[in-house]
LUMTIMI-508585 format. One record per residue: x, z negated, y of N, C-alpha, C in turn. Coordinates in steps of 0.2 Angstrom, whole numbers, plus 2048, in hexadecimal, padded with zeros to 3 digits. Atoms other than C-alpha are relative to their C-alpha. Layout:
XZYXZYXZY;...
# end
This chain:
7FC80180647BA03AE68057FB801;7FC8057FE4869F5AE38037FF7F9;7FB8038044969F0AD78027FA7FD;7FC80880349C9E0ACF8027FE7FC;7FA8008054AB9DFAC77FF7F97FD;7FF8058074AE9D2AB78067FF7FE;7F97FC8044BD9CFAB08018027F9;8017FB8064B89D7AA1802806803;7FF7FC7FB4B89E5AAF806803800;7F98037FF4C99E0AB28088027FD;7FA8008054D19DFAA48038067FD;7FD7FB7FE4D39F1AA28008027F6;7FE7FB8064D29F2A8C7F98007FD;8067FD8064C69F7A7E7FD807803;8057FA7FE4BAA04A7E7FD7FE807;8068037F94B1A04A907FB8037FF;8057FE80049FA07A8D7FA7FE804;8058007FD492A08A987F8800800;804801800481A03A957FA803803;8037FC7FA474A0EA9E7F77FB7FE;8078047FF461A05AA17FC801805;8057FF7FA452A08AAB7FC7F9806;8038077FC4529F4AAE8017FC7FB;7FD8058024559E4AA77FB7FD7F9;8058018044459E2A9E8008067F9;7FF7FB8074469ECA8C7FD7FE7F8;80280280543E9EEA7D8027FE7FC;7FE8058054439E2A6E8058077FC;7FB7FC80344E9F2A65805800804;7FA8017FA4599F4A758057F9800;7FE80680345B9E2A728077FE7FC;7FA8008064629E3A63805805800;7FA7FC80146E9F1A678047FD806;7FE8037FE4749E6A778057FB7FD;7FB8068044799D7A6C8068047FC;7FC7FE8034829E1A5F804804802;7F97FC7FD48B9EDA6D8037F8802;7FD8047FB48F9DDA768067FA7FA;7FE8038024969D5A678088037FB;7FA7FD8014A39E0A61807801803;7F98017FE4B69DDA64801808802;7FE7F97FF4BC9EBA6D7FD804805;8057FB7FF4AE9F1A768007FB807;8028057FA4AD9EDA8A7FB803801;8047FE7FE49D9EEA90800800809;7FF7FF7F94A29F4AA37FB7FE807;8077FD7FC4919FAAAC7FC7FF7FC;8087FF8024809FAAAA7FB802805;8057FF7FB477A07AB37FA7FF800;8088037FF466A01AB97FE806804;8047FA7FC45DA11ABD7F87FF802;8078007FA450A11ACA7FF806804;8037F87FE446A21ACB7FE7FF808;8028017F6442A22AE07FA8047FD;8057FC7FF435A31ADE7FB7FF7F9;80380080742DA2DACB7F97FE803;80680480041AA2DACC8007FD7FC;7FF80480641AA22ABF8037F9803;7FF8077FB41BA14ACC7FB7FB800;806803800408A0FACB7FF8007FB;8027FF8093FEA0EABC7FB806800;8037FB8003F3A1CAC28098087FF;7FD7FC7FF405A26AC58038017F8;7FB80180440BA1EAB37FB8057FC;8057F98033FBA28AAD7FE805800;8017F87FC3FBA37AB68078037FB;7F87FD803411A36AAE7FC8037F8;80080180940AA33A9B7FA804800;8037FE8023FBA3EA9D7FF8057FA;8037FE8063FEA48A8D8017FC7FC;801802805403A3BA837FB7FA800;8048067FD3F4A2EA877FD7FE7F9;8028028073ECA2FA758038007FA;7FC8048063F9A2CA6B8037F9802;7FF8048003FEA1FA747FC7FA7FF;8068048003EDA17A768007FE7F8;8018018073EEA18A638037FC800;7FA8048023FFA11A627FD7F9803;8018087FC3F9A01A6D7F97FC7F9;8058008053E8A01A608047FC7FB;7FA8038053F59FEA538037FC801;7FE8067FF3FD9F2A5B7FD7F87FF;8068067FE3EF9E5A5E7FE8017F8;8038018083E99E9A4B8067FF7FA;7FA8018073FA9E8A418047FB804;7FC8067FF4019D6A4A8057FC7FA;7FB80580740F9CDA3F805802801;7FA7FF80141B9DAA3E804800803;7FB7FE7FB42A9DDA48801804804;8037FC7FB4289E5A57805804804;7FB7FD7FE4359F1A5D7FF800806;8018007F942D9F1A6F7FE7FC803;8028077FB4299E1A738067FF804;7FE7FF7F94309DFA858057FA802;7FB80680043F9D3A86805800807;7FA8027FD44A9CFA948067FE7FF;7F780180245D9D2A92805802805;7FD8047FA4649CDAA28057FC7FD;7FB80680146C9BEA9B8068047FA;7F97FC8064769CBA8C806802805;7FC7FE7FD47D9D4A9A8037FD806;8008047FB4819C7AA48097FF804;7F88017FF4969C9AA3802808802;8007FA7FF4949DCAA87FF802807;8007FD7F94969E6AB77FB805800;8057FF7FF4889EBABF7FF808806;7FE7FA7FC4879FEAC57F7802803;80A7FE7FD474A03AD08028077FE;8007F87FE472A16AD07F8800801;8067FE7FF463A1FAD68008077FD;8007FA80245BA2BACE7FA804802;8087FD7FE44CA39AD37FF8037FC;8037FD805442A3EAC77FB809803;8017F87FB43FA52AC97FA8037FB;8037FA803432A56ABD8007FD7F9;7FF80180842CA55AAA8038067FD;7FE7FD803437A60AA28028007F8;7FA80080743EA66A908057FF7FF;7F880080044EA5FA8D8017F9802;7F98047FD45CA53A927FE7FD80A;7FE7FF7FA459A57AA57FC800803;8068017FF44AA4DAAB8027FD806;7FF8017FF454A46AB98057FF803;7FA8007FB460A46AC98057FC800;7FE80680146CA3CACB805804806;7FA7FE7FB479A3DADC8067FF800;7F780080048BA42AE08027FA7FF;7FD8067FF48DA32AE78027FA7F9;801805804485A28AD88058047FA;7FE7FD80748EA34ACA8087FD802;7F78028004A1A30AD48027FA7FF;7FF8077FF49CA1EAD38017FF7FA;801800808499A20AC08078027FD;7F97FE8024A8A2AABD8077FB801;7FD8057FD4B3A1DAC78017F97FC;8008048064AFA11AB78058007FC;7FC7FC8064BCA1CAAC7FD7FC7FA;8008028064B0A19A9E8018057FA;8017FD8054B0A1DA8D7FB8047FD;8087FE7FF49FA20A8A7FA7FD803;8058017FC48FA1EA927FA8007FB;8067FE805480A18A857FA800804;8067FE7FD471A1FA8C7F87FC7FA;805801802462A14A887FB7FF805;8057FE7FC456A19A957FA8037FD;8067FD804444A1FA92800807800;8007F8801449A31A98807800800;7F87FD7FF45AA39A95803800805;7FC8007FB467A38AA2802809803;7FE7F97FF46AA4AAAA808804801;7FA7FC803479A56AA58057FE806;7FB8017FC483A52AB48027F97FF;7FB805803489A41AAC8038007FB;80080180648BA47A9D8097FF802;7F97FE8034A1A49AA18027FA807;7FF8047FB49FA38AAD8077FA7FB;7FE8058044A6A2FA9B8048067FC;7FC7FD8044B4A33A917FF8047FC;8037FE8064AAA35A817FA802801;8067FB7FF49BA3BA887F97FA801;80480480048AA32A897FA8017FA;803802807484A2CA797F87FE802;8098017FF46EA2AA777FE8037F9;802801808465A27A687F9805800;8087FD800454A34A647FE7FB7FB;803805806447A2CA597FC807801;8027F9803441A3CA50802805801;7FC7FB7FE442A4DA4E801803804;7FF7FB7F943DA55A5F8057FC806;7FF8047FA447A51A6F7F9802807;8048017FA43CA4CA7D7FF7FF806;7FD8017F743DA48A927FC7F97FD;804806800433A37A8A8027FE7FB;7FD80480443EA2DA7E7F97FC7FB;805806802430A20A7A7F98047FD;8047FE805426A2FA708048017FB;7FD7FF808432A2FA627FD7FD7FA;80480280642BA2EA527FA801800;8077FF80141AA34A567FE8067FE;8007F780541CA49A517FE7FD7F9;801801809420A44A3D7FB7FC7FF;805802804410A39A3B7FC804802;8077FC7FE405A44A467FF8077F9;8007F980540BA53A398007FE7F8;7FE80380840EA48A298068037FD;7F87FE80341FA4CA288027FB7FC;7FC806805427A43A198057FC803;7FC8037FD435A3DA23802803808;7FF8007F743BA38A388087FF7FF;7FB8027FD44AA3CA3B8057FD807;7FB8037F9456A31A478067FF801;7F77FB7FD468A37A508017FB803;7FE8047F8473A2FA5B802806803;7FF7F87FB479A3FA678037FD803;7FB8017F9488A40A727FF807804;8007FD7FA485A49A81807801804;7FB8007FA495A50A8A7FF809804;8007F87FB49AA61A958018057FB;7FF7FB80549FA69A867FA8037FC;805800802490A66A7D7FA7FD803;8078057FC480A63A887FB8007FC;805802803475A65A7A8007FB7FC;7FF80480347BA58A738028017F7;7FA7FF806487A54A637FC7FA7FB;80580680347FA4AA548077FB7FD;7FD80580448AA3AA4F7FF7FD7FB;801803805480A34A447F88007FF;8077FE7FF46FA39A3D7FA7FC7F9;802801804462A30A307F98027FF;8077FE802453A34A277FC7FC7FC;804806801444A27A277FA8047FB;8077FC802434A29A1C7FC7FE805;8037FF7FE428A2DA267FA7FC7FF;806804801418A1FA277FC807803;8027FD7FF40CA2CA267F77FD804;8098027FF3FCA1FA2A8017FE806;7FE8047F9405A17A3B804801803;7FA8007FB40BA1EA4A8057FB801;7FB8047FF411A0DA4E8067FC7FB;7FB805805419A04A3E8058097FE;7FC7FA801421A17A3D8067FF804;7FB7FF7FA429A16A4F8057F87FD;7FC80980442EA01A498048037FD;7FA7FF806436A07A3B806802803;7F97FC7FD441A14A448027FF804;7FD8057FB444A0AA548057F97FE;7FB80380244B9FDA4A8078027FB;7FD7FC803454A07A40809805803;7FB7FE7FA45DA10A4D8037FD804;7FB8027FC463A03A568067FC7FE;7FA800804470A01A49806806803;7FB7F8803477A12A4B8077FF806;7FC8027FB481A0DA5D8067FC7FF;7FA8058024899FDA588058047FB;7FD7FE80648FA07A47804806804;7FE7FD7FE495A14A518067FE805;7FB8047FD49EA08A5D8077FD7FC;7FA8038074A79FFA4D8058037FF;7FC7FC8034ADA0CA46806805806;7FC7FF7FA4B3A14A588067FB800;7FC8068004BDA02A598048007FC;7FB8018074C4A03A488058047FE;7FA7F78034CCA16A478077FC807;7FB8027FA4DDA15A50800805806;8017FB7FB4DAA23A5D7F9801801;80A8037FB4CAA21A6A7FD8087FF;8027FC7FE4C2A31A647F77FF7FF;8048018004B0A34A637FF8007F3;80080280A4A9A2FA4C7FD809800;8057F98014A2A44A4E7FE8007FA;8008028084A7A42A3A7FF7FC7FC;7FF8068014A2A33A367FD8017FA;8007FE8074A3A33A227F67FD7FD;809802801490A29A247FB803803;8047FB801488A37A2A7FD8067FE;8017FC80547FA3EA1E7FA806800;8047FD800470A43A25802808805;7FF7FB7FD471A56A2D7FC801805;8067FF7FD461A59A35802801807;8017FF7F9462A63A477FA7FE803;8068027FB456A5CA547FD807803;8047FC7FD44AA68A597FE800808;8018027FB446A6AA6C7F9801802;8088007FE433A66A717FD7FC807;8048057FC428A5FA7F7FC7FC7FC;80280380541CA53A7D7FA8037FA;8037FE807411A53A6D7F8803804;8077FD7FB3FFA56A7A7F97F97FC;8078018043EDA4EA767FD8017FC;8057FD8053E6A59A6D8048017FA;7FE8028073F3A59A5F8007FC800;7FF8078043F4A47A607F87FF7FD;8068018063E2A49A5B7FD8017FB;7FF7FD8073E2A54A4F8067FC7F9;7FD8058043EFA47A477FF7FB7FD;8048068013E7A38A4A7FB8007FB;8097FD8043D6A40A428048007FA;8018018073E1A43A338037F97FC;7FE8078053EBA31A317F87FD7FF;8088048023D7A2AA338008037F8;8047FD8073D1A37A248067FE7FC;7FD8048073E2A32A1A7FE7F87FE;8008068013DFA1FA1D7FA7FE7FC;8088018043CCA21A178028027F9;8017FE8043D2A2BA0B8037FD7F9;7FB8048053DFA21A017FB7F97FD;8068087FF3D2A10A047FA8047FC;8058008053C6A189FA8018017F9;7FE7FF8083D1A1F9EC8037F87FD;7FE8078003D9A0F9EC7F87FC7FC;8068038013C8A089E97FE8027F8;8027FE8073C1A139DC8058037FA;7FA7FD8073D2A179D18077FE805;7F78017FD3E1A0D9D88048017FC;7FA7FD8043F2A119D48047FB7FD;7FD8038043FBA0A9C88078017FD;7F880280340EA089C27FF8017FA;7FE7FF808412A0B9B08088017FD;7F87FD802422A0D9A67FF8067F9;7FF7FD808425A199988088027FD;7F8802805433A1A98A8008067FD;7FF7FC80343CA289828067FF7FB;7FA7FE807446A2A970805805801;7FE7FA802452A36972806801800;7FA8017FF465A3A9718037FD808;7FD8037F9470A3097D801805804;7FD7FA7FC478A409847FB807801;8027FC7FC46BA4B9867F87FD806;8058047FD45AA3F98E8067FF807;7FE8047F945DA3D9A3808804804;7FA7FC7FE46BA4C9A27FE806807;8017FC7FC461A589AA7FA7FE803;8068037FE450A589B37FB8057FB;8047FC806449A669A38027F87FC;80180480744EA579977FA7FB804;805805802444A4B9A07F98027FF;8067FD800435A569A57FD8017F9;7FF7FE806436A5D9917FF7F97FD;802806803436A4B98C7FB7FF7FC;808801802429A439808027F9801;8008097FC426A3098A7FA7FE7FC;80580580141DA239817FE7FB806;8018057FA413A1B9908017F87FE;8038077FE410A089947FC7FE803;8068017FE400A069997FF7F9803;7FF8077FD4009F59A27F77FE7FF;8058017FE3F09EC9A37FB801808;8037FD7F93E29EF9B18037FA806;8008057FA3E69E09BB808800803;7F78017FD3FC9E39BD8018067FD;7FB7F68054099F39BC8057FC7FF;7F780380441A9F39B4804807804;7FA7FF7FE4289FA9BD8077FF800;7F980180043B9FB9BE8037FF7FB;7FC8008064409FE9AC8068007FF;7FA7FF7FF44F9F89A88037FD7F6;8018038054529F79958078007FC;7FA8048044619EE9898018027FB;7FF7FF8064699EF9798047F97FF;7FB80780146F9DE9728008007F9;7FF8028074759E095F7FB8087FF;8027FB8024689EA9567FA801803;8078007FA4599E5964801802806;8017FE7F94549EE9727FA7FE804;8048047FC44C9E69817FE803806;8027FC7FA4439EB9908007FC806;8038017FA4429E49A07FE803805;8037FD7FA4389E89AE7FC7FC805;8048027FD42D9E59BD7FA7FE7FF;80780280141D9DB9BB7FB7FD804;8038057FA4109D79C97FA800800;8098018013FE9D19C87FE800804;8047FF7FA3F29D79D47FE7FA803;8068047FB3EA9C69D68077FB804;7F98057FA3FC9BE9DF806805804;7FE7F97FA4039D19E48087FE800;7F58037FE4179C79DE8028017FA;7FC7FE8064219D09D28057F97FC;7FB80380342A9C69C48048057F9;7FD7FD8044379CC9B77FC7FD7FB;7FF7FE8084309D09A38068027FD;7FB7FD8054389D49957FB8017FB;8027FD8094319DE9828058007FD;7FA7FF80543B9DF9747FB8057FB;8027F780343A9F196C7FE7FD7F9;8018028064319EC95B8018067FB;7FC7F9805431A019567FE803804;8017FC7FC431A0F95C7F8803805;8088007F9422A0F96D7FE7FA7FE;80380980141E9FD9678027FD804;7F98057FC4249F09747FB7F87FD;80580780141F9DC9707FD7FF807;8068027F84129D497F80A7FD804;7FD8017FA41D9D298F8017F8801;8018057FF4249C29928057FD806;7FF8007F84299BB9A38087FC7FF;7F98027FF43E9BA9A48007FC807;7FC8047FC43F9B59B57FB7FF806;8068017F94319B09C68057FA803;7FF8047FA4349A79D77FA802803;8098007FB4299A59E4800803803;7FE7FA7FB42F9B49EC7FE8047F9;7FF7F880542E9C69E58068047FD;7FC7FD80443A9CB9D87FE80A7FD;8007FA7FF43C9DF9D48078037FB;7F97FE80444A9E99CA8047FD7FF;7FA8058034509DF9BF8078037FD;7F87FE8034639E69BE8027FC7FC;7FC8038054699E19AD8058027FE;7F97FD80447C9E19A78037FC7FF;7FB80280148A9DA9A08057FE803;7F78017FC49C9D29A58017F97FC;7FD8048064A69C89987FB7FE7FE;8078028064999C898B7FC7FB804;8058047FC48D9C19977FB803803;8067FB7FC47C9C899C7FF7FC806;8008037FA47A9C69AF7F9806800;8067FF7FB46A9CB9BB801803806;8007FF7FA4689D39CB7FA800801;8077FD8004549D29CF802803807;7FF8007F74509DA9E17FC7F9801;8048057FE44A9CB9EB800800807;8018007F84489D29FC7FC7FB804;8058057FE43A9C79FF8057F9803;7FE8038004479BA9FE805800806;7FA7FD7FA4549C3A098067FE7FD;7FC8048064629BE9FA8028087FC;7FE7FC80846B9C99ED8037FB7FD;80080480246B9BE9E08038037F8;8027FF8044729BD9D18027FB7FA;80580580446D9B59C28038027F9;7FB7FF8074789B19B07FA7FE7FC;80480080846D9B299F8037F97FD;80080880346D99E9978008027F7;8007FF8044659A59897FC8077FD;8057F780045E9B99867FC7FF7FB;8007FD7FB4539BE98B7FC7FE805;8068027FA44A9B39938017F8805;7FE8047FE4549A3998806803808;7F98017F945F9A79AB7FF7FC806;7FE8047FC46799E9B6803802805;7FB7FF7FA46D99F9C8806800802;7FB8007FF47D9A69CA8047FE807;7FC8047F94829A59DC7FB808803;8007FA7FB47D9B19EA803804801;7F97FD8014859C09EC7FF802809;7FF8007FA47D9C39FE7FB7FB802;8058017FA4729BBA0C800801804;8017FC7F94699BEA197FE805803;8017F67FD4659D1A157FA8007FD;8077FD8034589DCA118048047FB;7FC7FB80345E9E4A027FC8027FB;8087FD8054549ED9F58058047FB;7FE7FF8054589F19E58058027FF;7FB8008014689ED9E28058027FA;7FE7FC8064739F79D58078007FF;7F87FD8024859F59CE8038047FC;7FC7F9805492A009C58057FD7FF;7F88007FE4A29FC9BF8058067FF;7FC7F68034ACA0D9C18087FF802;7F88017FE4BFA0E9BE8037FA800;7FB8077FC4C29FC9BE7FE7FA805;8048047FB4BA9F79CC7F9801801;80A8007FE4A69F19D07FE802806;8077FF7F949B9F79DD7FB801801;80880080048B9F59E37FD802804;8047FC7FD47FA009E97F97FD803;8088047FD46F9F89F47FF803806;8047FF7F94639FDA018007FB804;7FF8067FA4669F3A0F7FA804806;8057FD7FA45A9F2A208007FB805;7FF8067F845B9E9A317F67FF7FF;80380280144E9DFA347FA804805;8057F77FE43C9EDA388028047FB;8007FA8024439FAA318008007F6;80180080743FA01A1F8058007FB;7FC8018054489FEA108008067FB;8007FA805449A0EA08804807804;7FB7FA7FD456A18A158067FF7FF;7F68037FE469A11A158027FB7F7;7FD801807471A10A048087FE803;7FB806800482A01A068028017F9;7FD80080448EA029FC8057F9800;7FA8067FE49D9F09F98018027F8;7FD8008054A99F09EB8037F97FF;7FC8067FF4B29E19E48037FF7F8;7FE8028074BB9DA9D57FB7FE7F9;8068058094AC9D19CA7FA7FF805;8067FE7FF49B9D39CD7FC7FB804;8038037FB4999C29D58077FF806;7FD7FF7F84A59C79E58057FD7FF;8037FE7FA4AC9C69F17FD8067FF;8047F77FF4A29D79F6805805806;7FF8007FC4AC9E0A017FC80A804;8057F87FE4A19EFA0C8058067FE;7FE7F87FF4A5A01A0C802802806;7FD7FD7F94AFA09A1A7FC804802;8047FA7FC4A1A16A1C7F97FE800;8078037FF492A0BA1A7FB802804;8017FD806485A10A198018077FE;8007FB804489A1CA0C7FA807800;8067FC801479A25A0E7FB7FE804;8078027F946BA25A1D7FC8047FE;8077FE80145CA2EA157FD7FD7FC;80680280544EA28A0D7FF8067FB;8037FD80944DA37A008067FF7FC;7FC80280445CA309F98077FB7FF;7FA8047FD463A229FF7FF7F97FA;802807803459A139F48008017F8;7FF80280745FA0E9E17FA8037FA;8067FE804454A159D38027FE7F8;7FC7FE808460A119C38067FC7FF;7F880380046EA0A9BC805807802;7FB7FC80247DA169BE8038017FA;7FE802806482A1E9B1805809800;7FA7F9800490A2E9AB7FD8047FB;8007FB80748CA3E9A3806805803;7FA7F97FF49AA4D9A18057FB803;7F88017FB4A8A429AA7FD800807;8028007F949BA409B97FA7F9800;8048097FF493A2F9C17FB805802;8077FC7FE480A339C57FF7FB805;8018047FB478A289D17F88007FF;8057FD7FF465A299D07FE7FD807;8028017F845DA289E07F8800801;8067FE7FD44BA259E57FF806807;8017F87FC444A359F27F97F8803;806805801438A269FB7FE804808;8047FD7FA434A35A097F9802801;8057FE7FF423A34A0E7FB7FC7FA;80480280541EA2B9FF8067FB7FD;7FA804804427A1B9F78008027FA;7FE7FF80842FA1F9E67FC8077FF;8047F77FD428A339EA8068017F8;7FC7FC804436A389DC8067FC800;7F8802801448A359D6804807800;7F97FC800457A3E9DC8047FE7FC;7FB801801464A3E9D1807802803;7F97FB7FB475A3F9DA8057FF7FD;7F8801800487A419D58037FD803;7F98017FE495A379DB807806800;7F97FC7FF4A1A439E18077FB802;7FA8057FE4ACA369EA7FE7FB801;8028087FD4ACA239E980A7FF802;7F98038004BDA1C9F07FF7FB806;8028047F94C0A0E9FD800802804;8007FD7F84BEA17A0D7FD8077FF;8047F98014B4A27A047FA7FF7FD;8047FE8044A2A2C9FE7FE804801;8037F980449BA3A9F87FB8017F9;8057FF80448BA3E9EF7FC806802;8037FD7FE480A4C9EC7FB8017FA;8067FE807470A529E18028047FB;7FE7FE807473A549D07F98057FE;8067FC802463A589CC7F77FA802;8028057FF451A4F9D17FB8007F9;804800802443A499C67F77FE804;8057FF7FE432A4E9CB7FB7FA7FC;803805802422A419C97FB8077FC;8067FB80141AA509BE8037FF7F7;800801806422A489AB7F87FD7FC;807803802411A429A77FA7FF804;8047FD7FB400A479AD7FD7F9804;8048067FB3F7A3E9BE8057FC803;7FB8057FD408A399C5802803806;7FF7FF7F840CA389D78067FD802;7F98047FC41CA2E9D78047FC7FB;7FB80380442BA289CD8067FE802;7FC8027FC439A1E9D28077FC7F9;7FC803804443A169C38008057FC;7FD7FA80744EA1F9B58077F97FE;7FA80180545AA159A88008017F9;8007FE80745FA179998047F87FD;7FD806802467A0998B8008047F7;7FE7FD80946EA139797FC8077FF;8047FB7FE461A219767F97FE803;8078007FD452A1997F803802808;8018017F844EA1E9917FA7FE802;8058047FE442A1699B800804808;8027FD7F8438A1E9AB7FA7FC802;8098047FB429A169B67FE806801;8057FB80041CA209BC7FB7FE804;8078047FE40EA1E9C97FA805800;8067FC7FE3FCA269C87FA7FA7FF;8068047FE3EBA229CC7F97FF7F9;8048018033DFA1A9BF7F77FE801;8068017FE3CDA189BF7FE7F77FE;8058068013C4A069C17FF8017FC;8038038053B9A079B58038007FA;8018018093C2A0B9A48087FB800;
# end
């Protein structure tokens, strides 16, 4: 074992964190949690234990198969996956990050691997090596190893030692996270960060999210939530940096998600067969309905007094909707409909199957369930999507989404409804999705799905506030405001009944646009949020429906999308 002081080392301030590693070589998410610990003010990265098992079969390739013998078929799968879904972003692609930790002191331990066990406690570690770890005086210890570190380090660091799960079982094998929930078709994977200390050895949750669940790919499932997760560290570093006393974030106001982690071994062969068999039979099975009755988008309209339509989830269920039956070739989605004088207008989403790239329509209400033919407000050579329409000094402005672009754009009305023009950028550089503002009390905010790059855009609701609609933006002290996919991603304008803000919310667990939550605002302030379900609406207002994700209203009209499966032929 050997030391090597820095004068980072040295210098004796910030958080002292130490880095925990199996070796230098790391897959691409570890990566990215490297750079963004390493880039924050405040934060010394001290150590970096390189653990070297001495006794681990799992030294050969015969011993690494004898270690991984129960999980051999899902991973075989998982590899299958790989080699057939090339392009994406690969959370495991194997990178070398030597050179990151290049200004860090470098701590050896050895550790003996005693056994596969349930739990935490898959591994020994010595006197000698725990005095030399203690002798650090760190703060905390981030455990990204592929097995947990054992109970006897947990009280080596201040705050304990932090390690992210990926899913909802704990395991002695890190690197099956996120294959349980596909094998079971669970709607949503949840992923924690856990502080481990003497107080608590089963570990303390700081911060927990709930992903939807890719029900058809072990791998783009694990991608998603390895990219995902390796947000959760830095955001817990920041916020440690920012409080004025070094304690652990235990309450940190953007932990939304509650979900206890369940304790399990691994998943076995024979359920992952039994899983595997059923992602086959779904993937056949959707590819055929797809085939002979693909699904389709739709919107539909309702007449009905302003204050009671969208109150509860009986008025809309109760509703009588006039559909919009789109043509066989494209759907319509993301209603967003206007009142300008004594004309009401419709925007929405429009996308042709034979180019698969949404642009902004508009109809103008000719009478009641009549619209005129759709006519194209707004296309790029990207994908446009939720056209947010509204006012600011008698001025109709734009929000479309334009993720494809990586842009929150938005875009001033020349002449309505069909002339606009390039306002300015309000972000770059993001993944953001359907972005939604409110002006409440005086002041604007904007509500958007945001997502590192892999992971899905339908977990992590952001919230920024600012004086006028084109910025500054300034974030939320709790950001994100909300970490699950059943109600984290925009479905709506914002709007008030009783003296209460609603929020709609898409539910995209296990299915995109599966439902809309509607949520309350309980608290918005700058350093507070709070929301909860008001009430949801089910995809069961009109028959053959699987899925619904927009609700607005504009006077007495409301407007809902819809998705069910039509037949080819008629």
């Amino acid at each position: 074992m050997s030391v090597e002081a820095t004068p980072e080392m040295k210098a004796g301030s910030g958080i002292r964190v130490a880095i925990c590693l199996n070796g230098f070589v790391q897959p691409a998410w570890v990566e990215v949690v490297l750079k963004a610990v390493g880039s924050i003010g405040g934060v010394e990265i001290i150590v970096v234990l390189n653990r070297c098992a001495t006794t681990s079969t799992a030294a050969t390739t015969a011993g690494r198969l004898l270690h991984n013998r129960h999980d051999l078929l899902w991973m075989a799968w998982s590899n299958l996956e790989r080699r057939l879904r090339k392009g994406e972003a690969d959370a495991f692609r194997p990178v070398d990050c030597e050179s990151l930790l290049a200004g860090a002191a470098i701590v050896q331990i050895r550790t003996v691997q005693i056994g596969r066990v349930d739990g935490p406690a898959g591994d020994a570690i010595s006197e000698s090596d725990i005095d030399l770890i203690r002798k650090q005086k760190l703060d905390i210890i981030v455990d990204l190893g592929s097995t947990p570190l054992p109970p006897s380090v947990f009280g080596t660091a201040r705050l304990g030692v932090w390690a992210l799960q990926h899913g909802e079982h704990r395991t002695d094998n890190r690197d099956a996270g996120g294959v349980w929930e596909v094998l079971r078709g669970d709607a949503v994977t949840i992923g924690s960060l856990l502080a481990f200390t003497d107080r608590c050895k089963s570990g303390e949750t700081l911060f927990c999210s709930a992903a939807s669940t890719d029900r058809s790919s072990i791998r783009r499932n694990r991608n998603h939530c390895f990219w995902k997760a390796a947000e959760f560290i830095p955001r817990a570093l920041r916020q440690l940096v920012e409080t004025s006393e070094a304690t652990k974030p235990t309450s940190a106001p953007w932990s939304r998600c509650k979900e206890v982690a369940k304790t399990s071994g691994t998943c076995g062969n024979i359920v992952a067969l039994l899983g595997i068999s059923r992602i086959i039979g779904k993937v056949v099975s959707n590819r055929i309905c797809d085939r002979l009755s693909p699904a389709q988008w739709f919107i539909a309209c309702n007449w009905q007094n302003e204050s009671k339509i969208a109150s509860s989830v009986t008025d809309v269920k109760s509703a009588r909707w006039t559909p919009m039956p789109p043509p066989k070739d494209r759907y319509w989605a993301d209603p967003f409909p206007v009142s300008v004088g004594d004309k009401t207008y419709l925007f929405f989403e429009e996308v042709l199957h034979a180019t698969n790239r949404g642009r902004i329509v508009v109809s103008e209400l000719v009478s009641e369930g009549t619209w005129s033919e759709p006519r194209v407000a707004l296309e790029r050579p990207y994908h446009l999507s939720y056209p947010f329409v509204f006012t600011w000094k008698n001025q109709w402005y734009m929000i479309p989404e334009s993720l494809e672009s990586r842009t929150i754009e938005l875009w001033r009305c020349e002449e309505f409804p069909l002339r606009w023009t390039f306002d300015t950028a309000i972000a770059t550089n993001v993944r953001a999705a359907d972005t939604t503002l409110a002006e409440m009390d005086g002041r604007w905010w904007m509500f958007t799905c945001m997502a590192t790059e892999g992971a899905g855009v339908y977990d992590e609701l952001f919230v920024f506030r600012a004086d006028n609609p084109r910025g500054p933006w300034t974030p939320h002290k709790c950001n994100p405001v909300v970490s699950d996919a059943r109600h984290a991603r925009p479905a709506g304008r914002v709007f008030q009944r009783d003296g209460k803000w609603l929020r709609p919310a898409q539910d995209c667990s296990g299915l995109y646009g599966r439902r809309i939550d509607v949520r309350e605002i309980v608290r918005l302030t700058l350093d507070e949020y709070e929301e909860k379900s008001a009430y949801t609406i089910e995809p069961d207002w009109a028959p053959g429906l699987f899925a619904t994700h927009t609700l607005n209203q504009s006077g007495s009209l409301t407007a809902i999308d819809g998705c069910r499966r039509r037949s080819r032929w008629k």
